[in-house]
C-alpha positions as YAML, in Angstrom:
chain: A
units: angstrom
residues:
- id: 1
  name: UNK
  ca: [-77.83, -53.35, 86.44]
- id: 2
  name: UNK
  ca: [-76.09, -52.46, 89.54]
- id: 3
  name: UNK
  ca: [-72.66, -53.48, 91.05]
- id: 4
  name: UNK
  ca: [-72.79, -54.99, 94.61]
- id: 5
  name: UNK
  ca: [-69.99, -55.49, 97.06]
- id: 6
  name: UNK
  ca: [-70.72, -59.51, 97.14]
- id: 7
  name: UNK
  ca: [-70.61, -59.07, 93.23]
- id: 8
  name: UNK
  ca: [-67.22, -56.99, 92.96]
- id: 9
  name: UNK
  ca: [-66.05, -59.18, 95.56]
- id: 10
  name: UNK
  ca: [-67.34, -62.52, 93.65]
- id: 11
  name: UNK
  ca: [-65.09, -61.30, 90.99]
- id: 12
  name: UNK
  ca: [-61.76, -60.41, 93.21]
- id: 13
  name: UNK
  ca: [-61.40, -63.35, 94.11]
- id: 14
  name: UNK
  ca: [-61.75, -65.52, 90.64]
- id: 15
  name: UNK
  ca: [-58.50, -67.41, 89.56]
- id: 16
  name: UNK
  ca: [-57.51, -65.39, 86.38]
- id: 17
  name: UNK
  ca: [-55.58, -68.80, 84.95]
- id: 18
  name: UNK
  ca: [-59.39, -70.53, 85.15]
- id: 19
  name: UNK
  ca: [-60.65, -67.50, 82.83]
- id: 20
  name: UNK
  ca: [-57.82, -66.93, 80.77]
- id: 21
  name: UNK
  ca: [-58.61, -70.36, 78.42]
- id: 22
  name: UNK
  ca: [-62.18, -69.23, 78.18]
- id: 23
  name: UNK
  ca: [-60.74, -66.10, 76.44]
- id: 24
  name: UNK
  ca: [-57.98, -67.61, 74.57]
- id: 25
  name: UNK
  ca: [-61.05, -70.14, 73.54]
- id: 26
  name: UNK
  ca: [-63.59, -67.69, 72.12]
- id: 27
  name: UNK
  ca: [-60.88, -65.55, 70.39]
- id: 28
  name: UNK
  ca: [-59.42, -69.27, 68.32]
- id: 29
  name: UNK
  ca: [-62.84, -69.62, 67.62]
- id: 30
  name: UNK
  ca: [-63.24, -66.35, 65.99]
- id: 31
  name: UNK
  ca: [-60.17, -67.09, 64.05]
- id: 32
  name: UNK
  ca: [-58.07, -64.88, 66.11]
- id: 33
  name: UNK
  ca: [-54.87, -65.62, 67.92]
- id: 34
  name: UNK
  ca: [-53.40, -65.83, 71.56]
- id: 35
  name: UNK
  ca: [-50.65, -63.60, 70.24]
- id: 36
  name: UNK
  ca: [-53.80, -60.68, 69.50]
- id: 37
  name: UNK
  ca: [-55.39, -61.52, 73.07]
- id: 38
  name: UNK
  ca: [-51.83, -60.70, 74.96]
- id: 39
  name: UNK
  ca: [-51.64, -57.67, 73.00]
- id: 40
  name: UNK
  ca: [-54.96, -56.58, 74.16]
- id: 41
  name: UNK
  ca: [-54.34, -57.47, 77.77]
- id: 42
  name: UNK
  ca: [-50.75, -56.31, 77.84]
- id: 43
  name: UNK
  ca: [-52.22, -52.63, 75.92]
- id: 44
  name: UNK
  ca: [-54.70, -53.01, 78.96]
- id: 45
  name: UNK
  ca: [-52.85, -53.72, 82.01]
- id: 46
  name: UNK
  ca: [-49.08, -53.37, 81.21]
- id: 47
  name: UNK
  ca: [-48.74, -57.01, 81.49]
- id: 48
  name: UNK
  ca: [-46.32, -57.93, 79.10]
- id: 49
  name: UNK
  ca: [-45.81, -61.43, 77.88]
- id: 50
  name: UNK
  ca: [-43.88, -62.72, 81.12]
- id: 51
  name: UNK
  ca: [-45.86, -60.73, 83.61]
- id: 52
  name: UNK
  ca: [-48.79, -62.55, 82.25]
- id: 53
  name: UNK
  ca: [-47.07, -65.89, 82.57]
- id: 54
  name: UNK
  ca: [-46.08, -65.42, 85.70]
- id: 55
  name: UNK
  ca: [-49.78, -64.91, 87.04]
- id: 56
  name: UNK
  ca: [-51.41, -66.85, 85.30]
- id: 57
  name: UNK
  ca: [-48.31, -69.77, 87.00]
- id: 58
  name: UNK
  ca: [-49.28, -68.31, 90.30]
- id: 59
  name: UNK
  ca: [-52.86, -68.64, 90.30]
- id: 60
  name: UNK
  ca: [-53.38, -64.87, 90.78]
- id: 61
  name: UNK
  ca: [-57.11, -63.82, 91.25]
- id: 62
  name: UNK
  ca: [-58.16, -60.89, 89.23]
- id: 63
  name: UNK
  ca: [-58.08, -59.04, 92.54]
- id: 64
  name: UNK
  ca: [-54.29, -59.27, 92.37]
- id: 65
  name: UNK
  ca: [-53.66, -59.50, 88.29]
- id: 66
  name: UNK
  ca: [-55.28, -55.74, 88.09]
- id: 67
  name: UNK
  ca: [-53.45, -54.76, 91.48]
- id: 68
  name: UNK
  ca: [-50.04, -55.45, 90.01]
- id: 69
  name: UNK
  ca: [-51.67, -53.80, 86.34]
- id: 70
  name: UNK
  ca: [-51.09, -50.82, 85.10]
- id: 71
  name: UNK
  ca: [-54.13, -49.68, 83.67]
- id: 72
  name: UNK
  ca: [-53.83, -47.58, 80.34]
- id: 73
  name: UNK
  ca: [-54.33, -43.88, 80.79]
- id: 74
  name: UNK
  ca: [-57.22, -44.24, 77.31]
- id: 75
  name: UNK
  ca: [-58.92, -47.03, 79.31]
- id: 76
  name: UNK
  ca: [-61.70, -44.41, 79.95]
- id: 77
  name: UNK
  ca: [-62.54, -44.53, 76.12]
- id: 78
  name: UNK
  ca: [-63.69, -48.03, 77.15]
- id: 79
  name: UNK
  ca: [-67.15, -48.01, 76.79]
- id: 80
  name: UNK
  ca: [-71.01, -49.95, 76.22]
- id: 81
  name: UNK
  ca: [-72.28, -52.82, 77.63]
- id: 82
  name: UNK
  ca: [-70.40, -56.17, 78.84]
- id: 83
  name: UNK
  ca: [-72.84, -58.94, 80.70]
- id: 84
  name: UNK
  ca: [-75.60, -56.47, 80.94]
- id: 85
  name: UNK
  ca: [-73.80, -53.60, 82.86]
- id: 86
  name: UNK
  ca: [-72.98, -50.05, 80.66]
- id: 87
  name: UNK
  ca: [-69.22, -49.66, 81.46]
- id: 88
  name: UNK
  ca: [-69.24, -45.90, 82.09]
- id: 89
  name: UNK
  ca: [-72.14, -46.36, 84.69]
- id: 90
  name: UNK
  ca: [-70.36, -48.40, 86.70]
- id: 91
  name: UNK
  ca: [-69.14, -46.62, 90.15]
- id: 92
  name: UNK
  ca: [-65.76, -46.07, 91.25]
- id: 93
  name: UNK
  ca: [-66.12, -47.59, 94.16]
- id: 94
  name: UNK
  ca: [-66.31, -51.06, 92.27]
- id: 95
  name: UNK
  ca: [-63.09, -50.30, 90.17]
- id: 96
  name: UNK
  ca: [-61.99, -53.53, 90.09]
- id: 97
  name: UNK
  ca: [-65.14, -54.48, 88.60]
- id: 98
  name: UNK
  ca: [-65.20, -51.98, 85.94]
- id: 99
  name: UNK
  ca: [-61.29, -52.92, 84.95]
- id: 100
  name: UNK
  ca: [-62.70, -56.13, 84.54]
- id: 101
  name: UNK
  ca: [-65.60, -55.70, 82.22]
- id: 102
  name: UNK
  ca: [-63.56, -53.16, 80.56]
- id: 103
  name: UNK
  ca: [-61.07, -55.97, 79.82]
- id: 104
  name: UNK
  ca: [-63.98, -58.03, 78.53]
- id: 105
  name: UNK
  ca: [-65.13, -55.20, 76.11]
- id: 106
  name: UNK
  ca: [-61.65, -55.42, 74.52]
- id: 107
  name: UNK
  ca: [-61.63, -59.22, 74.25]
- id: 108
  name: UNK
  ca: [-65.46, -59.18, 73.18]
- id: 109
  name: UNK
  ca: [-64.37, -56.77, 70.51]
- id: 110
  name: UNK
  ca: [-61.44, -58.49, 69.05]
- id: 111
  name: UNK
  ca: [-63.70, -62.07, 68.91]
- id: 112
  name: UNK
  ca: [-66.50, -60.03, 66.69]
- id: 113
  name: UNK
  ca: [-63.58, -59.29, 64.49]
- id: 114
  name: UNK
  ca: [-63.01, -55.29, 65.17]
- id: 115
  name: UNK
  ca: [-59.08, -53.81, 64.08]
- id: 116
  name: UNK
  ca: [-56.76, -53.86, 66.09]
- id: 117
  name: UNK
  ca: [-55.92, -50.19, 65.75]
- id: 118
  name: UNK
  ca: [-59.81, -49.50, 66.83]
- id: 119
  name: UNK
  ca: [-59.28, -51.85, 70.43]
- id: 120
  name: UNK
  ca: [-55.98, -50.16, 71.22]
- id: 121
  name: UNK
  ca: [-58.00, -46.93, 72.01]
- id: 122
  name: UNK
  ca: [-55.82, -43.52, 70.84]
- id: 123
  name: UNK
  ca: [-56.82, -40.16, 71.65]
- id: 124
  name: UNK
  ca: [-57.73, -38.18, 68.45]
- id: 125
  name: UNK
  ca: [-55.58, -35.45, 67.53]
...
């Protein structure tokens, strides 16, 4: 599937607080923890424990959460399919986009159970 503008867009301008539960929700399902999720986001975006508070207290859309992240230099390593749509195919011109299903391949990974040490993508040596 392709990425549109409308769709990127669609996506900018989501409240991250509204999706946030939904996360937290499927990963307490799976018998993991909100502690493992924060860890995966903060690994992700540099968002530590506060940072995260503090947008999810401000209502920030993802548009703005992955502005003020700092995206981790393995995020590359990030790949398959989330929602239909092959991670490394997406184009760069819908970064934003791609952050977020790349976020969703981490979370999507940790609810099927994967290690921890797997998510948290290293380069080999």
């Amino acid at each position: 599937m392709n990425v549109t503008t409308e769709k990127n867009e669609k996506v900018a301008n989501m409240i991250f607080a509204s999706i946030y539960p939904l996360y937290l929700n499927r990963l307490v399902k799976n018998g993991r923890t909100k502690e493992e999720l924060n860890q995966v986001i903060e690994w992700f975006t540099g968002h530590d424990q506060e940072a995260l508070q503090a947008l999810i207290d401000e209502k920030a859309t993802f548009g703005t959460f992955f502005q003020k992240a700092t995206i981790h230099p393995n995020a590359h390593m990030i790949k398959g399919v989330v929602c239909g749509y092959r991670i490394e195919e997406i184009e760069d011109e819908f970064e934003l986009y791609k952050q977020c299903r790349q976020m969703e391949k981490l979370i999507d990974e940790l609810a099927r159970g994967r290690k921890m040490e797997k998510i948290l993508r290293e380069e080999k040596r």
